[in-house]
N, C-alpha and C positions, 0 to 999 in steps of 0.2 A: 504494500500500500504506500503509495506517494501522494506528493497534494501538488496540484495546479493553480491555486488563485496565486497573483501576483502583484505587485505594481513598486512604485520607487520606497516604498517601504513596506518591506512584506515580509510577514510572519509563517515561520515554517514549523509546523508542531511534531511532535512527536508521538504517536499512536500504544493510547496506554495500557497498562498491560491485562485492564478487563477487553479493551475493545480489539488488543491484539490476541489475548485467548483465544452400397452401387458404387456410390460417387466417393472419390477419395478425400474425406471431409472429417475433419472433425474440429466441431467448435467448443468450447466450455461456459457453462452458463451457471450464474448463480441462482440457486433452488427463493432464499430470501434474499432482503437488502440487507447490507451490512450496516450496521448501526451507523450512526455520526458519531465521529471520531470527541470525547470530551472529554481531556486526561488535565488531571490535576499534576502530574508531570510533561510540563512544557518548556522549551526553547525559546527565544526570540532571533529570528536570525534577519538582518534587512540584508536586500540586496540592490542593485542600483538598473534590474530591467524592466522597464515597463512597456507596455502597448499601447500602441492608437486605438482610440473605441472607434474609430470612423472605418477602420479596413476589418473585413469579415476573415476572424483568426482560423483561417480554415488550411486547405491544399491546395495551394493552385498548381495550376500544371502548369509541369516542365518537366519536359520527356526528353531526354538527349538522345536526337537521332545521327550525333555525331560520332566517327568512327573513336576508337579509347586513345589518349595519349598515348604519345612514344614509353615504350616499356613497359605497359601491364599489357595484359593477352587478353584478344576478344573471348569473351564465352558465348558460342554457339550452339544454339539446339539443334540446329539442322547441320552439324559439321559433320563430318563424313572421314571414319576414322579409319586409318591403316590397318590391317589385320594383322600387322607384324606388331603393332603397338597393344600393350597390356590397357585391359578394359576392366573397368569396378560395378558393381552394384553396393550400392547403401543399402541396410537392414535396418528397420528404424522401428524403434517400440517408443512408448510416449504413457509416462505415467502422471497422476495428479490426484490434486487433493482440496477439498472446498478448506476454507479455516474453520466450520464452523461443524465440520463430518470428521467421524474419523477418519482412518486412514483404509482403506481397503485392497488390497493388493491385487485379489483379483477382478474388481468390479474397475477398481480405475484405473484400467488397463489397456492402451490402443496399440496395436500392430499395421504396417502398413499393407495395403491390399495389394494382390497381384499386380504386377504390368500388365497392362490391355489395351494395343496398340491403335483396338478397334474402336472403340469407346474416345469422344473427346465431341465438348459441347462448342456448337456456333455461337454461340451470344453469351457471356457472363453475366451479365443482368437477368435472364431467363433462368440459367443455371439456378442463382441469391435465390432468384424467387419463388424456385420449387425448393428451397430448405424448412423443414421445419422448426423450427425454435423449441418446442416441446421437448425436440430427440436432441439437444445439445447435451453432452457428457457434464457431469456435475461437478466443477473444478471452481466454482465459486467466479471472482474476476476475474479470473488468469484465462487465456487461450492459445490455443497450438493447430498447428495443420501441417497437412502431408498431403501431395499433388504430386504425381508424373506429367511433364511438360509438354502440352500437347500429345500429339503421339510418340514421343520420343522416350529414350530411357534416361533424360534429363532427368533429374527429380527436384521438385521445392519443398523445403519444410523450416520450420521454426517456433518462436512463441510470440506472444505481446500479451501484455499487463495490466488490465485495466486503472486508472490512476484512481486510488480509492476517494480522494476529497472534493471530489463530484457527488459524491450520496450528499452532502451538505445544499449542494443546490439542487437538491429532489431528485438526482439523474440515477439510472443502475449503471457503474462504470462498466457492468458485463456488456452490455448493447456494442459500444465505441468497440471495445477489442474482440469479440465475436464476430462482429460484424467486418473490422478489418479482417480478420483469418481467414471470414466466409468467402469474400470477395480476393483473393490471395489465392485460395482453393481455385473458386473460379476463372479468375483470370488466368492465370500456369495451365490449367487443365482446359482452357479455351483457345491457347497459344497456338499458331499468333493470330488466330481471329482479333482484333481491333487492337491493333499493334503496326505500329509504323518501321519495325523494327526485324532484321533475320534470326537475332541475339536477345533470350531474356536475364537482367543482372536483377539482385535481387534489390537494388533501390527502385529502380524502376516498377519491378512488381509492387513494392511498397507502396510509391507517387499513384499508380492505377487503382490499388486499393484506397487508396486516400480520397483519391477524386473521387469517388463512390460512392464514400461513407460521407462524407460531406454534402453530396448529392441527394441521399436519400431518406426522404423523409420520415421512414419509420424509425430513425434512431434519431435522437433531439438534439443528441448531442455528449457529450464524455470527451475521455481522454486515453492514449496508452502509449506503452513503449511497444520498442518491436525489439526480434533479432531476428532475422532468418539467413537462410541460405540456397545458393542455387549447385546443385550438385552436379555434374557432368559425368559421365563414364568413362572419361580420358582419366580420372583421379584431378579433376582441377575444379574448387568447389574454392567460389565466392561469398564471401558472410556482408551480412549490413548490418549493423547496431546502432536505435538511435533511444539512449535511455540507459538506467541500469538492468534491465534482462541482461543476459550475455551469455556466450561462446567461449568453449574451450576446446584444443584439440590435442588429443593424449595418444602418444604411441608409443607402444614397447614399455610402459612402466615410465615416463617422462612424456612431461606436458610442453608440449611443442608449440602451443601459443594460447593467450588467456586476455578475452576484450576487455578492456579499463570503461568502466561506466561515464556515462555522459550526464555529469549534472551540474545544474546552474547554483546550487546550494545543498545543504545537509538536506539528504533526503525532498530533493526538487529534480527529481531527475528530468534531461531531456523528456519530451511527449508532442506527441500528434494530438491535435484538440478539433472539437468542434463545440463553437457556444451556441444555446442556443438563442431562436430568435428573439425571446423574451427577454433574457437577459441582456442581450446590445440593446435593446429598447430602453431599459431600465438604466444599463449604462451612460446612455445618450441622454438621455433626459436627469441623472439623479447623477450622473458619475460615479467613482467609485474602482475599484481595484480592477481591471485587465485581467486576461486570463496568460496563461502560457502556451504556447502555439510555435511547436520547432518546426522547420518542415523534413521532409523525407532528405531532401537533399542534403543534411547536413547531416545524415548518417553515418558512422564512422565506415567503411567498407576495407576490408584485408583478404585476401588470395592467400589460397592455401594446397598444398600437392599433395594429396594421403597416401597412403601406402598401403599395402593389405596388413589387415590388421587393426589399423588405427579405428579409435573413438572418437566421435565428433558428440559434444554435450552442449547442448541448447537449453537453458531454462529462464524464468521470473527469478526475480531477486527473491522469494522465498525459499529457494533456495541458496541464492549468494550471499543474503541476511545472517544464512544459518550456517552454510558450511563454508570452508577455504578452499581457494583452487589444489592445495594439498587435501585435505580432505577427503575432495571429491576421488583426486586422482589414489589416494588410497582406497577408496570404494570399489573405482575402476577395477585397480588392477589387481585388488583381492579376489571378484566375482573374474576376473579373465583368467587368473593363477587358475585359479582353485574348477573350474570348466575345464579346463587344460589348454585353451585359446593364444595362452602363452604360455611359454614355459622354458625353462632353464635346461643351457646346454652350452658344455665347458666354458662357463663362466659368466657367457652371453645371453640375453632374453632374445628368443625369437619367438614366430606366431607357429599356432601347433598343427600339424597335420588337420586335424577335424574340424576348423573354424566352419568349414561352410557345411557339413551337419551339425554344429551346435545352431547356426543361424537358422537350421532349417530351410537352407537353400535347394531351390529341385526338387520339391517335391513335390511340386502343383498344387501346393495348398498355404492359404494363410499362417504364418506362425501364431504359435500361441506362446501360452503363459511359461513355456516352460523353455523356449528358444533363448539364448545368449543376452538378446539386446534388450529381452523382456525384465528378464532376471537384472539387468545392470539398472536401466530404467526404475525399476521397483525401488533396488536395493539404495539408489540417490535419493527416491521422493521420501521412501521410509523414513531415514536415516537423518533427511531436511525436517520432516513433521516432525519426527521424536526431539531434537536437538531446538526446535522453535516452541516446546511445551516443555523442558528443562529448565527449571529458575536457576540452577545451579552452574551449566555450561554458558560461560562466555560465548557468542558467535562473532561473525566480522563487524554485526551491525552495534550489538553491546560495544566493544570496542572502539568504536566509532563516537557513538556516544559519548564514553567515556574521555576521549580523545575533546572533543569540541567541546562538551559541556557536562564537566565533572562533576557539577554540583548535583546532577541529578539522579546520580547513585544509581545506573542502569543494571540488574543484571540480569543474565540468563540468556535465552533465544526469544522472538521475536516473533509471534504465529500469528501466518501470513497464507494467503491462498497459493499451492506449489504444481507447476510444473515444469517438469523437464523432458525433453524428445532427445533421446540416443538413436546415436546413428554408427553401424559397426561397417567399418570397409572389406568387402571382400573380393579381391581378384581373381577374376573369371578363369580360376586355372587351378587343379585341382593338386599339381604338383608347386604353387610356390613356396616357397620359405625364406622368411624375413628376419633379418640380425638388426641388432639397436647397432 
């Protein structure tokens, strides 16, 4: 949970520790609203950005249909790859947790569906609007998705955050980040129907899900972070992050890269906003505090080369609150050790013979609860709930606290609505082997 109001002197609180107590789709919705955030342990933090109430703090479009700078690599969905060249599939399971549910391991549990080359919708707006809202997975504000790229064996997945101190001006911050993941879903999976472009990056999916949600009247309005990524089969998968969710990427027992959050103050992270129309009204007429409004394009975005083997870890800050980028990558590479996925050989970690039947790769069926990525998936959300209902364990966000403003005797973890989407690499070859 993060807060959005803003202006040249703005108050950033702290979330206290009663109120912190077919189609390739999956969105998360919360069951209730989450209270209004009213802790008797509070912050005062000013900052110096404020907004025009005259410009509508939305998405505007800007779509770069220009080819990439000299030295980063296009990422193409339509590229056309050598048969001499080593090819990937991502395996990606995606667990979560409302803050307000327990924890369930096997109900909050998503797998990604087959590749179906056949299947891919003309209209993304048609796609949004056969979704049900009803059949949303129960993860509270937090949301995730998983798309294969048009027809392609591209794949997009990621998360976003709902910004929780939107419940304060009556909104569900579920709507904003559901509704971006929906349209994320749809967009990738409609690729490149209404796309100016050969190549999708994942800012760009972002900016198209933004104009969307901005666009469409059934959601009033909210706020969220994103992180996703667009994964390719050559092994060359592009991240965007614009907020504190974030990415990590873990190979062989060491973590190979780990996104720094984007925030304009203690717990103000980066967000995509949409106000709504009542509130500029009331703006404009009575003045009063601005909202916060990043856009897509100032996502951080980093290029990444995996290898077989590697772990790519997408979650909300309920879990980066809760656990360390050690941590996680202890999680990691207990659940890979102990699978045999990796394993020890004269002195070296390499990846183990069986990787791709632990993933449940080839066998013409959906994985389930009991495949690799599922088990890893699980063993981070578990692991982030237990450690954000601990009064006694420190996390990053305790910490943090403690750090900025001592006086308020923070401790413990920080229960928060969690998801996290693992993605395991595996190379289409059933003789490889991988040394750190």
């Amino acid at each position: 949970m993060s807060y959005a109001i803003t202006s040249a002197a703005n108050v950033a609180r702290l979330p206290s520790r009663r109120a912190a107590s077919g189609l390739f789709l999956f969105a998360l919705s919360a069951t209730t609203l989450v209270a209004p955030v009213h802790s008797t342990r509070t912050a005062n933090l000013h900052t110096q950005r404020a907004q025009s109430l005259y410009a509508l703090p939305t998405c505007p479009l800007h779509r770069d249909t220009t080819p990439n700078p000299a030295g980063l690599r296009s990422f193409s969905s339509t590229s056309h790859h050598s048969s001499s060249a080593p090819q990937f599939s991502y395996h990606v399971a995606a667990s979560y947790s409302a803050k307000q549910d327990r924890f369930n391991a096997q109900q909050n549990l998503f797998t990604n569906p087959l590749h179906d080359p056949t299947k891919r919708h003309e209209d993304w707006r048609d796609c949004k609007e056969g979704i049900d809202k009803r059949k949303r997975l129960r993860s509270g504000q937090d949301a995730l998705f998983f798309s294969q790229v048009g027809d392609t064996k591209t794949t997009a997945f990621g998360v976003a955050d709902g910004v929780g101190g939107w419940v304060e001006s009556g909104l569900d911050p579920a709507d904003f980040s559901h509704g971006l993941c929906e349209y994320m879903t749809c967009a990738a999976r409609s690729f490149p129907h209404g796309f100016n472009t050969t190549s999708l990056h994942p800012k760009e999916l972002l900016q198209v899900a933004c104009d969307e949600v901005s666009e469409d009247d059934s959601i009033e309005g909210g706020g969220s972070t994103a992180c996703l990524a667009i994964a390719e089969p050559d092994g060359n998968v592009e991240v965007a992050n614009l907020g504190d969710s974030g990415f990590m990427h873990v190979g062989l027992n060491a973590v190979r890269h780990f996104t720094q959050p984007q925030t304009h103050a203690f717990n103000t992270p980066y967000q995509l906003s949409k106000t709504p129309h009542r509130m500029l009204v009331q703006m404009a007429v009575f003045g009063g505090p601005s909202t916060l409004s990043d856009l897509p394009k100032e996502s951080s975005v980093t290029h990444h080369k995996v290898r077989h083997g590697d772990v790519l870890v997408f979650a909300t800050d309920g879990v980066w609150d809760n656990l360390s980028p050690q941590d996680v990558l202890g999680i990691v590479s207990k659940q890979m050790v102990a699978a045999g996925a990796w394993v020890e050989k004269d002195g070296a970690i390499e990846v183990g013979h069986d990787l791709a039947k632990l993933v449940q790769a080839g066998t013409g069926r959906r994985a389930d609860s009991k495949s690799l990525q599922a088990i890893v998936a699980t063993a981070i959300a578990k692991e982030a709930k237990d450690t954000g209902l601990n009064t006694r364990r420190d996390g990053p966000f305790a910490k943090e606290v403690q750090k900025y403003y001592p006086g308020e005797n923070w401790h413990g973890g920080k229960p928060d609505d969690i998801a996290a989407v693992i993605a395991i690499v595996l190379e289409e070859s059933s003789t490889v082997s991988s040394k750190l």
